[in-house]
C-alpha positions as CSV (number, residue, x, y, z in Angstrom):
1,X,31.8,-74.5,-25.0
2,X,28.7,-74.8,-22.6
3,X,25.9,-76.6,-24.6
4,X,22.2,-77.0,-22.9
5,X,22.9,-80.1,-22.2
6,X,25.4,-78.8,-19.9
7,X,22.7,-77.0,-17.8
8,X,21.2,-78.2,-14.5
9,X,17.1,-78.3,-14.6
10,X,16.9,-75.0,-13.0
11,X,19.5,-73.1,-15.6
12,X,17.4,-75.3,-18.6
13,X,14.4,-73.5,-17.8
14,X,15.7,-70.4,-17.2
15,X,17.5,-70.2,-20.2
16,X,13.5,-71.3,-21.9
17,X,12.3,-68.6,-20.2
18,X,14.9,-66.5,-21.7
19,X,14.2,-67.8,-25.2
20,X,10.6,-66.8,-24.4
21,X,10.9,-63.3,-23.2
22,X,13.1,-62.5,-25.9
23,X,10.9,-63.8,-28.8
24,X,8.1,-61.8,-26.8
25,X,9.9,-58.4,-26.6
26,X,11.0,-59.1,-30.8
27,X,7.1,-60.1,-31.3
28,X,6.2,-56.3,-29.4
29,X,9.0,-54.3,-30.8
30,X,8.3,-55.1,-34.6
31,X,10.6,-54.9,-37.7
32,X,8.2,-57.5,-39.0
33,X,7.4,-57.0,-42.5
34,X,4.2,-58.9,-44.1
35,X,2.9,-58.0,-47.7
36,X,-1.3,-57.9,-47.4
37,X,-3.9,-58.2,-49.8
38,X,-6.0,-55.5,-50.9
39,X,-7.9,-56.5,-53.8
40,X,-5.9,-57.6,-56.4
41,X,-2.4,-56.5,-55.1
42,X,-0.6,-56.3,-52.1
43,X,0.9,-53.6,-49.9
44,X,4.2,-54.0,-47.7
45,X,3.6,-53.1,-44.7
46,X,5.9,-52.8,-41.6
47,X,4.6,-53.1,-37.8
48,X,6.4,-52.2,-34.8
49,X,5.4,-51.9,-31.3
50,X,2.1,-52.1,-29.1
51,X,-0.3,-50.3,-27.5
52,X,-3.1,-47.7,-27.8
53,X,-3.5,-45.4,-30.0
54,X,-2.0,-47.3,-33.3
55,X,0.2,-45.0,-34.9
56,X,-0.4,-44.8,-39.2
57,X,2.9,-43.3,-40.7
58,X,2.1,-42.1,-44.2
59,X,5.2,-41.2,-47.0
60,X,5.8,-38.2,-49.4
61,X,5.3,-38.5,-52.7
62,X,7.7,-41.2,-54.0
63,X,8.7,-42.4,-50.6
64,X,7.4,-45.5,-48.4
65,X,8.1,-47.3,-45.2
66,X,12.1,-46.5,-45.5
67,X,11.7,-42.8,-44.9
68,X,10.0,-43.7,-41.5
69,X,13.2,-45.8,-40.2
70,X,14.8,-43.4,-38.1
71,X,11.2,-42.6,-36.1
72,X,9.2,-45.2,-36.2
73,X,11.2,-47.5,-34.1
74,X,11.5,-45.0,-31.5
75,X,7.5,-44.4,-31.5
76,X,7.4,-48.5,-31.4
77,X,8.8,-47.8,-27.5
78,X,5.5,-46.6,-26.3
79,X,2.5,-47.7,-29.4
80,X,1.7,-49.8,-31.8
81,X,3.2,-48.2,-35.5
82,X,2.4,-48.8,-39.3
83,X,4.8,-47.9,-42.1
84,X,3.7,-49.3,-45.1
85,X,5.0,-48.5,-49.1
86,X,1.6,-47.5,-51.4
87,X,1.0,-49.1,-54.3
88,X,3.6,-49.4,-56.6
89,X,6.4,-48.1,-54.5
90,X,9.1,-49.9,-52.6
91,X,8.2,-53.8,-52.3
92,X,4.4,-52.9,-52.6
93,X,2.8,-54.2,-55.9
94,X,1.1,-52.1,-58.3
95,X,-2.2,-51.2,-57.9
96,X,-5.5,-50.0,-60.2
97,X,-5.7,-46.4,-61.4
98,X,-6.0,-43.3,-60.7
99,X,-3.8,-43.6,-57.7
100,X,-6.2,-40.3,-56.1
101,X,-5.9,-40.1,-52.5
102,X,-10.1,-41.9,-52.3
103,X,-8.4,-45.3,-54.0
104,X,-5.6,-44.8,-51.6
105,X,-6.9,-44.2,-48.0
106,X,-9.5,-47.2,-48.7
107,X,-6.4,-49.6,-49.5
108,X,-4.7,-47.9,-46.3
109,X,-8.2,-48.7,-44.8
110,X,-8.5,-51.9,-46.3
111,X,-5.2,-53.3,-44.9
112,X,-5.0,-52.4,-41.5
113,X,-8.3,-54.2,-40.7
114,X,-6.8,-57.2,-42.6
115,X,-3.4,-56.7,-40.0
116,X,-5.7,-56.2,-36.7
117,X,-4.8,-53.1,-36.2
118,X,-6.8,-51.5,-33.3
119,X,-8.5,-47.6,-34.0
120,X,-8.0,-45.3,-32.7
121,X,-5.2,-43.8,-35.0
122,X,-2.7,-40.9,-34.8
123,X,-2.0,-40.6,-39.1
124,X,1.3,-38.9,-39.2
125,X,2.4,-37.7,-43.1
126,X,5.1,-36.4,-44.5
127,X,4.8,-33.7,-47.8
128,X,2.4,-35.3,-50.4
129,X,1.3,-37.8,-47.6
130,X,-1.3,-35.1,-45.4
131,X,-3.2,-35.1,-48.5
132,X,-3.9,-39.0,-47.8
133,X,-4.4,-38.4,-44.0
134,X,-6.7,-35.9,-44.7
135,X,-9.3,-37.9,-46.7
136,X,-8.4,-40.6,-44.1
137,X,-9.7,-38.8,-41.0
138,X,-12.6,-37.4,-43.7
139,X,-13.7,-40.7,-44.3
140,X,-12.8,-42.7,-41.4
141,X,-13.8,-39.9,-38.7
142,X,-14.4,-42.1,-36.1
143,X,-11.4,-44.1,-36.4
144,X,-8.8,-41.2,-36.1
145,X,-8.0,-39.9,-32.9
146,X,-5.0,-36.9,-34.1
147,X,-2.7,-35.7,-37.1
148,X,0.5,-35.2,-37.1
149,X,1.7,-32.8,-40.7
150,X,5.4,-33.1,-41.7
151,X,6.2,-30.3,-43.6
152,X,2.7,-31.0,-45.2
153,X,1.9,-30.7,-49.1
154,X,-1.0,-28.6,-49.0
155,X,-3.6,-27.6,-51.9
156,X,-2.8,-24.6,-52.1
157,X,0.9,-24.8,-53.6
158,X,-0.6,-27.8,-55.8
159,X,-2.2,-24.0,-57.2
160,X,1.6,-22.4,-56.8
161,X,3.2,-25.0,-58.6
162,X,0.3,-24.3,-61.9
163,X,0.9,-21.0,-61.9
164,X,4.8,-20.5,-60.9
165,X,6.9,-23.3,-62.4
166,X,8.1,-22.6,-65.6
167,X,6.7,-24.7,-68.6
168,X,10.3,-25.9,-69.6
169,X,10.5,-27.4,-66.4
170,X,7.2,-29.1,-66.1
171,X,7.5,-30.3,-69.9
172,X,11.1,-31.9,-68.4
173,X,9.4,-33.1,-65.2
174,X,7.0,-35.0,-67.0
175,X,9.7,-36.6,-69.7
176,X,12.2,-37.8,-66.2
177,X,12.3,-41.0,-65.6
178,X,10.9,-42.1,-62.4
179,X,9.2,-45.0,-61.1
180,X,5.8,-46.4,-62.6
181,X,3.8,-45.7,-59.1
182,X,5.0,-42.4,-58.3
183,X,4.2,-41.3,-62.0
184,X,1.0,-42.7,-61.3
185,X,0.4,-40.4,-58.4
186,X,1.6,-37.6,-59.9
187,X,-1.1,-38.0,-62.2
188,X,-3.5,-37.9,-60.0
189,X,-2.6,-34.8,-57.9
190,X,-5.0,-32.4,-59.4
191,X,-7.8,-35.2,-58.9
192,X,-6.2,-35.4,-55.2
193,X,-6.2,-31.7,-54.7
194,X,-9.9,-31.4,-55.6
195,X,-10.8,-34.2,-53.4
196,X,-8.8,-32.8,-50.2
197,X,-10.8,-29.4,-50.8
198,X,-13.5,-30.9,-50.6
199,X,-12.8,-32.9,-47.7
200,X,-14.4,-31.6,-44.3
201,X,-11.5,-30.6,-41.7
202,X,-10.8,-32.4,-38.8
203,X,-11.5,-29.3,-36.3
204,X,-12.3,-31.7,-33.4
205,X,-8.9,-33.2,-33.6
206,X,-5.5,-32.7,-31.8
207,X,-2.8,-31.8,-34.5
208,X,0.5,-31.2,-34.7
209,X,2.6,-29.0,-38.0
210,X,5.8,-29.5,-38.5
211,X,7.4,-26.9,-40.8
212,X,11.0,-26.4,-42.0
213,X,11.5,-22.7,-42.7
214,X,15.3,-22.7,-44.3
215,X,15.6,-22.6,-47.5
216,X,16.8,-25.1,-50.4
217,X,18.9,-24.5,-53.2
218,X,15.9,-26.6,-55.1
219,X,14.0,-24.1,-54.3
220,X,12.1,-21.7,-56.7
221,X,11.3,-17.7,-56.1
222,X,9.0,-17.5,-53.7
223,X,8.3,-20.9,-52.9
224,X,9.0,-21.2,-49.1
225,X,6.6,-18.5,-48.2
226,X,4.2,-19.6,-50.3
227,X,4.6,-23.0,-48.7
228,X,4.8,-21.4,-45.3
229,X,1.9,-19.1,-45.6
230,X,-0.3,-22.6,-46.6
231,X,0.6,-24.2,-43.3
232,X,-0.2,-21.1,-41.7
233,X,-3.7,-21.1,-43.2
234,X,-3.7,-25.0,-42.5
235,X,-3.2,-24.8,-38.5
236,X,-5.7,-21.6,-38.4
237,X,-8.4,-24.1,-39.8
238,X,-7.7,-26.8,-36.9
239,X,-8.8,-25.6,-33.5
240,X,-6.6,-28.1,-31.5
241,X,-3.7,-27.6,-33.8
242,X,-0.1,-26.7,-32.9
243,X,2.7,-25.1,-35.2
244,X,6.0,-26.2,-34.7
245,X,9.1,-24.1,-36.7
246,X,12.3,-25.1,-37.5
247,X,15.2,-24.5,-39.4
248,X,17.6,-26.9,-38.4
249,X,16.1,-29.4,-41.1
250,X,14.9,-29.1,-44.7
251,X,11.8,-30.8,-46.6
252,X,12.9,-34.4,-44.5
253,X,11.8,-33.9,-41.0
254,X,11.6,-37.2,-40.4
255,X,15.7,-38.1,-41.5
256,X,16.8,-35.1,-40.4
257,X,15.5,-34.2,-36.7
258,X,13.6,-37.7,-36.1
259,X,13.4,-36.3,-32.9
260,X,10.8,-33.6,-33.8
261,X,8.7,-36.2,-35.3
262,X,8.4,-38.3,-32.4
263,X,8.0,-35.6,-30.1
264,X,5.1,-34.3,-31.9
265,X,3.8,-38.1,-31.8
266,X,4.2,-39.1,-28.6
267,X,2.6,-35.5,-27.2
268,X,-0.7,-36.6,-29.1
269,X,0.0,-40.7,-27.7
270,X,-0.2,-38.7,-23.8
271,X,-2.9,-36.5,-25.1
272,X,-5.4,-39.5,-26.2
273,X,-4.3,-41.4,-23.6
274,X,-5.1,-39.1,-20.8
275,X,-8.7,-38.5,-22.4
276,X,-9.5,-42.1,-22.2
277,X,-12.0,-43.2,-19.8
């Protein structure tokens, strides 16, 4: 077996420089995970890549930075990326109550400053997770630079559900066992849905929704027009959005056709990008 002590001067510091580039390229390409502070608890958050715009991956309801693995390391190749879990989901700690989407986009908020990451941001979420990147970009307007909506929970099936799921299924809903911080969210939907109406639209911004229009044996009477109709309604209120269809995945964009999701991504990245001075 060669050793280093083997080398000649010249192969020595070649092989240093090797040892350099390669911790350089693992330094830009990410899979670092680092819990951060925001106030009393922490968030784990996971960043990958580099570059301009920084791209702000938010999860559905009971999801975290796992349900980002199959896109966000393909984004990494050409920006800087954030997966993170919320509070009280994944390796994230629990934080104070209500877990409304105001609490949650100023911990968001709060811990990208504390990580260095650079505005402006492309917010990307997934079901229950464009309710949080829509009081994002409402609160932090100067900071966001485009949305991307995956299969977007909207406020007007929070409404649908009220009204269409039978009361023997909320009552067994509520009694399921599921984790502590996604209870805690679902607790504070109708709190969330009222702030999001609320909220002032982004029209100014580019957007992209992504919408899966075949159906799910989960699915109730009705529900996947509803749900369709309400992105509809949602890209008709954004100017500079776009409405991409498909039916080759279901709710899960993201695990199913990755590939959509960081299509719809990187067009926004070459948008921004192209506007820049």
């Amino acid at each position: 077996m060669i050793t280093r002590t083997d080398l000649t001067p010249f192969q020595r510091s070649m092989y240093r420089s090797f040892i350099i580039l390669v911790a350089l390229a693992m330094a830009g390409c990410g899979g670092g995970k680092q819990k951060v502070a925001v106030g009393g608890h922490a968030l784990q958050m996971r960043l990958q890549g580099r570059g301009s715009p920084t791209v702000v991956f938010e999860s559905g309801a009971g999801l975290g930075l796992a349900s980002w693995t199959k896109v966000q390391p393909k984004v990494a190749r050409f920006a800087s990326t954030i997966a993170y879990d919320r509070a009280g989901l994944g390796k994230s700690e629990p934080g104070p109550e209500p877990r409304d989407a105001r609490r949650i986009t100023g911990e968001l908020h709060t811990a990208l400053r504390k990580v260095g990451a650079q505005p402006p941001y492309i917010l990307v979420g997934h079901s229950a997770g464009a309710f949080y990147i829509r009081l994002f970009a409402d609160a932090y307007p100067e900071e966001v630079a485009g949305l991307v909506f995956v299969d977007p929970a909207t406020e007007q099936m929070y409404d649908w559900f009220g009204t269409h799921v039978p009361e023997a299924l909320k009552a067994k809903v509520a009694s399921s066992k599921i984790p502590p911080g996604e209870r805690a969210e679902s607790q504070a939907h109708r709190v969330t849905a009222e702030q999001v109406r609320s909220a002032r639209f982004p029209v100014h911004l580019p957007a992209v929704v992504l919408s899966s229009t075949r159906p799910e044996p989960n699915h109730l009477p009705g529900f996947l027009e509803a749900l369709l109709n309400s992105h509809k309604e949602l890209v008709n209120k954004l100017p500079n959005a776009k409405h991409v269809l498909t039916d080759k995945s279901g709710h899960n964009i993201q695990r199913e056709q990755p590939e959509l999701v960081v299509h719809a991504v990187q067009e926004l990245v070459e948008k921004i990008r192209r506007r820049k001075p």
